[in-house]
C-alpha positions, 0 to 999 in steps of 0.5 A: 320950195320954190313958188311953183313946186308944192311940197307935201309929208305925211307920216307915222310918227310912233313907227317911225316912217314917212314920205314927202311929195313934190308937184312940180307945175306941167312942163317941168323938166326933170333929170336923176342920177342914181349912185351907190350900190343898194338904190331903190327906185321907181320911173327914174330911168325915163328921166334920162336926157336920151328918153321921151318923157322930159319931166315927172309928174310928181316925186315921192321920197319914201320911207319904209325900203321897197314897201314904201315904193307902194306909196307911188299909187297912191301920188298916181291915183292923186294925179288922175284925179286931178287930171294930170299926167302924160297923154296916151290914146288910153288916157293920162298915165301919171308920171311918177319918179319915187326912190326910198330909204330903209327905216324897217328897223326903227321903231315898226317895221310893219308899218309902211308909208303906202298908198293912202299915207303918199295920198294924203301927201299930196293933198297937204302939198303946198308952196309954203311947205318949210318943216325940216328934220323929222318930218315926212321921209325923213321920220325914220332916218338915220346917220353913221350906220357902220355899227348898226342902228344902235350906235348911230345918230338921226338923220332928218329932211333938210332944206337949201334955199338961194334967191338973187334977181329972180334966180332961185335955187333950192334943194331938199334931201333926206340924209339916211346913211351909213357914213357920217354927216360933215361940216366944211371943215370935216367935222362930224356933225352926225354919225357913228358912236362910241359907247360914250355917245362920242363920235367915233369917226366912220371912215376910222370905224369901217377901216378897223372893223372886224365885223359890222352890227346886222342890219346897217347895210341898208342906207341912202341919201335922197335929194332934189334939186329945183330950180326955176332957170331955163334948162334942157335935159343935157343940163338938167342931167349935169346938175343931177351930177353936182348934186352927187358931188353934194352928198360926198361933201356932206357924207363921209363916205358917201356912194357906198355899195350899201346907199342908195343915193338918188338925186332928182331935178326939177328945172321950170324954166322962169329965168335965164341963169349961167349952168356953171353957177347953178351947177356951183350952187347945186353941188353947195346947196346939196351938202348944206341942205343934208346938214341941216336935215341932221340939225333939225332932227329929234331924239326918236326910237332910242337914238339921240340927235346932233343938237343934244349930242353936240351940246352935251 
């Protein structure tokens, strides 16, 4: 991401499942905001404006539902080696802020992004980190859940970059959700299908629905938002909640009782930069960033992906 954030995946692509790691430089300051009913999370409330720590040490998206959580020691265990994290009299404690998305039911469920896969993570992480779609977390992620796994679409790891006059903005996400992925203009670009693997339109399928397939309650959308403007917490919060406003421009709908959607920011502090444009560009970074993740994804498991299915 940007110069001084690396970025790292590690994944088991025959499962499929995966992670990704951002290792943002000391001092960093960081926000999250957690919407939706079904989050799982770690070491996101300490991210509040209001709290003592000002920045995590590192951010893990996961697969693999409240097992991939685990992946978290092991982004620890990687941080003390390297002698980073919060002071204490007992020593550093690495700060670690984590969120996942459920993928137990792609492929292996049996197999977990753990402790050494979020490691091995780590030590792959680097500022020239430009993969998109089914990489890392986003290796078991999918879209349009109404109807089950079965009847939905890949999702994918997506990526959003703005660069003007020193300013940088970029945002990262993995889109694993229960609605659709939309276009500006609302069109489905990802989601629900029919038995003729034509979309069929989320919101229309939840509304005429009698019942939903097992096992398509579990969903989220994952982001982070970087950028190298000079932010306090009060601001970093702020633009937490333009990423939210993203994820409802992208996913129809989006925020339900059964996602997760967690946004982080990570601000390190470079360049002066007016909130209400880096608020702007959150918001539109987010919504393009989960576009591109479902663009970049392949076929995997039995469930095509956007491009085939938009050029079939």
């Amino acid at each position: 991401m940007l110069a001084s954030i690396r970025v790292g995946h590690a994944g088991d692509e025959e499962a499929p499942t995966g992670c990704t790691v951002f290792l943002p430089p000391p001092g960093a300051v960081g926000s999250c905001e957690v919407r939706g009913g079904a989050p799982g999370t770690r070491e996101t409330t300490l991210l509040r404006p209001t709290f003592t720590v000002q920045g995590p040490n590192a951010i893990l998206l996961s697969g693999g539902s409240a097992y991939g959580l685990d992946g978290a020691t092991g982004v620890v265990r990687y941080l003390e080696d390297k002698g980073v994290g919060f002071p204490t009299p007992g020593g550093i404690v690495p700060v670690v802020s984590a969120a996942v998305i459920f993928d137990l039911d792609i492929g292996r469920g049996d197999v977990r992004p753990e402790a050494d896969m979020a490691y091995r993570a780590c030590q792959a992480a680097s500022v020239d980190e430009e993969r998109e779609g089914s990489v890392g977390v986003g290796l078991g992620a999918t879209v349009g859940n109404v109807y089950g796994r079965a009847r939905s679409t890949r999702g994918g790891f997506g990526i959003y970059r703005f660069h003007a006059d020193g300013f940088k903005l970029e945002v990262a996400g993995v889109v694993n959700a229960y609605g659709d992925v939309v276009d500006d203009a609302g069109r489905i670009m990802a989601g629900v299908r029919g038995e003729d693997d034509r979309f069929v339109g989320a919101e229309k399928a939840i509304c005429n629905a009698t019942g939903l397939a097992p096992g398509c309650l579990q969903n989220t959308t994952l982001v982070v938002v970087a950028t190298n403007a000079k932010l306090n917490s009060e601001a970093a919060a702020r633009l937490a909640m333009q990423g939210h406003n993203g994820i409802a421009r992208a996913v129809r709908p989006s925020h339900t009782r059964y996602d997760g959607d967690t946004v982080f920011v990570l601000a390190t502090g470079e360049v002066e930069a007016p909130q209400d444009a880096v608020e702007a560009l959150a918001a539109m970074g987010t919504a393009e960033a989960l576009r591109s993740g479902v663009m970049h994804a392949t076929a995997a498991a039995g469930i095509p992906c956007a491009r085939d299915l938009l050029a079939g």
